[in-house]
C-alpha positions as CSV (number, residue, x, y, z in Angstrom):
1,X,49.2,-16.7,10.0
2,X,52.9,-15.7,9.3
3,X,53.9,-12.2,8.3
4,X,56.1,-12.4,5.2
5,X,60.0,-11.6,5.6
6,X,61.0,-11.5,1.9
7,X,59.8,-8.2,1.2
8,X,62.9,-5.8,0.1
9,X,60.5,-2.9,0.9
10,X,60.1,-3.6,4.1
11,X,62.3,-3.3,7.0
12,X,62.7,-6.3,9.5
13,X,61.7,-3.6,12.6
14,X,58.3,-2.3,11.8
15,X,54.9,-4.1,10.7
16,X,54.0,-2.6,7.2
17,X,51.6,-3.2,5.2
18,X,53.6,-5.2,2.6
19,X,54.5,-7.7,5.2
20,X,50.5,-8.8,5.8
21,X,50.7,-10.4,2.2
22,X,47.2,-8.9,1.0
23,X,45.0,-10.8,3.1
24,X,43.7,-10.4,6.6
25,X,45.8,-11.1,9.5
26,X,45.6,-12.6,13.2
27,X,47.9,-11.3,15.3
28,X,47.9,-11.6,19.3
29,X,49.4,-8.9,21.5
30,X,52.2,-9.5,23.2
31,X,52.7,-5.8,25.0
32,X,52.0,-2.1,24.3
33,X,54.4,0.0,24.9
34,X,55.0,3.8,24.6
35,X,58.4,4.2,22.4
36,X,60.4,6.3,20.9
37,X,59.8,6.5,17.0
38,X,60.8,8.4,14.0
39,X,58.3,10.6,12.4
40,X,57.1,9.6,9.3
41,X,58.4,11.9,7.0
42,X,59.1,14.3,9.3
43,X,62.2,13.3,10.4
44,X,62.0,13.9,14.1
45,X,61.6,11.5,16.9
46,X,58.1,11.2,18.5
47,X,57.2,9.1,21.5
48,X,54.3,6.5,20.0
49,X,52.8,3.4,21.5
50,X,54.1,0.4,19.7
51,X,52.4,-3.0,19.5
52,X,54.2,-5.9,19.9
53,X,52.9,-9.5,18.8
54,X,53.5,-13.2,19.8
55,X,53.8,-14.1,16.4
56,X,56.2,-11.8,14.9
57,X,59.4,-9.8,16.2
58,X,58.0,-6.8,14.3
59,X,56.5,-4.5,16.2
60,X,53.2,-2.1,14.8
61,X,53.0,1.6,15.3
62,X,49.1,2.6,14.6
63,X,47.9,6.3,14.3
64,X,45.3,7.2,16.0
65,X,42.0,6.1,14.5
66,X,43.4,2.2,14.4
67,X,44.0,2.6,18.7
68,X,40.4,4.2,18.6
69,X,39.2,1.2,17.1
70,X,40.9,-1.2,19.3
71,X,39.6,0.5,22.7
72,X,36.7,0.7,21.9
73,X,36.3,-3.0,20.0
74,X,38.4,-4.2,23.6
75,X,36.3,-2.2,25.9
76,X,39.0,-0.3,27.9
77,X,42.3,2.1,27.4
78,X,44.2,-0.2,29.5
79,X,47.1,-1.6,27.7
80,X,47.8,-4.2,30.6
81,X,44.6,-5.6,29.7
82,X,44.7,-5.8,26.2
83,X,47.8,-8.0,26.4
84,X,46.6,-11.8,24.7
85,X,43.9,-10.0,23.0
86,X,43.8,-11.3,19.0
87,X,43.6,-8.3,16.3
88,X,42.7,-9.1,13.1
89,X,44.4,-6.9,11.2
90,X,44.8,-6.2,7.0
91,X,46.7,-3.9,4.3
92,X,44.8,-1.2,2.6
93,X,45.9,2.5,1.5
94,X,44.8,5.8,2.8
95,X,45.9,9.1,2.3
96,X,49.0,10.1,4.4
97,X,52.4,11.7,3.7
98,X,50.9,13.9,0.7
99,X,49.6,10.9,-1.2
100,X,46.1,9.4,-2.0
101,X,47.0,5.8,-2.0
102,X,49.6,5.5,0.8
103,X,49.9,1.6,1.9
104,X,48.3,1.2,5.6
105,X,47.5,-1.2,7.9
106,X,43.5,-1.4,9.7
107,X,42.2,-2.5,12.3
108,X,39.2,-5.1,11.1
109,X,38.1,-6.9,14.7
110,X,38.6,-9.3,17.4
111,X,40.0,-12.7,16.6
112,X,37.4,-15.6,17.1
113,X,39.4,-16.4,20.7
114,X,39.4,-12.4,22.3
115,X,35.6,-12.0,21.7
116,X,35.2,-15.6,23.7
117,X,37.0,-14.3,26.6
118,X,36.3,-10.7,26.7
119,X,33.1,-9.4,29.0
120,X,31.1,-6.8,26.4
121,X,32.1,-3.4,27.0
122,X,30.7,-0.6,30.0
123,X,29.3,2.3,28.5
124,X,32.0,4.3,30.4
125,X,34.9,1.8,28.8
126,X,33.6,2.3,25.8
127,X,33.5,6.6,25.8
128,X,37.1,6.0,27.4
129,X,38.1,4.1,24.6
130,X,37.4,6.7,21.7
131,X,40.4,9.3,23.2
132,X,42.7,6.7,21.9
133,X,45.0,7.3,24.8
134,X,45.9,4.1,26.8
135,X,45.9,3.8,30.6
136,X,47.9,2.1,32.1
137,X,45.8,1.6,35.6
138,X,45.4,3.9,38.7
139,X,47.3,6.6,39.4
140,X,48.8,7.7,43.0
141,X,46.5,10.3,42.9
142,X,43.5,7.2,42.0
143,X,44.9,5.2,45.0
144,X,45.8,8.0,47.6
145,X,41.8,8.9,47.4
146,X,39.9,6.1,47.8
């Protein structure tokens, strides 16, 4: 599905909700990474983890509860491993920035092709996944002790 690019609204750098066009989207990820990102609203630059997709050159900066969802719907923090995995993804408003009906994007599910190929979830992937950190594979410190 294409994001739309005729949106005055919208800027051509960020994913907004706008851009989805009202309906549900697939969108397949391309790479995670952790960037720096101006506040919303507050001015200041913040270092946030940005998705970036195959089908668009607009990248996706989710709060926190969407990157919950995604963990634990994926089964694992790792960001390597969540690169080719399909999001379905769709335009909806919550309350953010000091209003009731702020436009967002959510997280809905797996596209038909990720929950094919992914293995279901460990128990310890899972309670990993609701920090809604990312990691991005052993440490030193992970290979020095083994």
């Amino acid at each position: 599905m294409s994001i739309r690019d005729d949106n005055i609204l919208s800027d051509a750098e960020h994913l907004y909700a706008e851009d989805l066009g009202g309906r549900d989207v697939t969108l397949t990820i391309a790479k995670i990474e952790k960037e720096e990102v101006k506040g919303g609203g507050s001015g200041r630059n913040d270092k946030r983890y940005t998705f970036h997709f195959k089908e668009t050159p607009k990248k996706y900066v989710p709060g926190i509860g969407v990157r919950r969802a995604i963990c634990a719907a994926v089964g694992t923090t790792n960001r390597q491993k969540m690169i080719g995995v399909a999001v379905i993804l769709y335009p909806t408003t919550c309350e953010a920035f000091g209003s009731k009906n702020t436009p967002c994007i959510r997280f809905r599910g797996l596209g038909k092709q990720a929950i094919a190929t992914l293995a279901p979830p460990t128990e310890s992937a899972t309670s990993d996944a609701t920090n809604g950190t990312f990691d991005d594979g052993p440490t030193d410190a992970d290979v020095t002790s083994r």
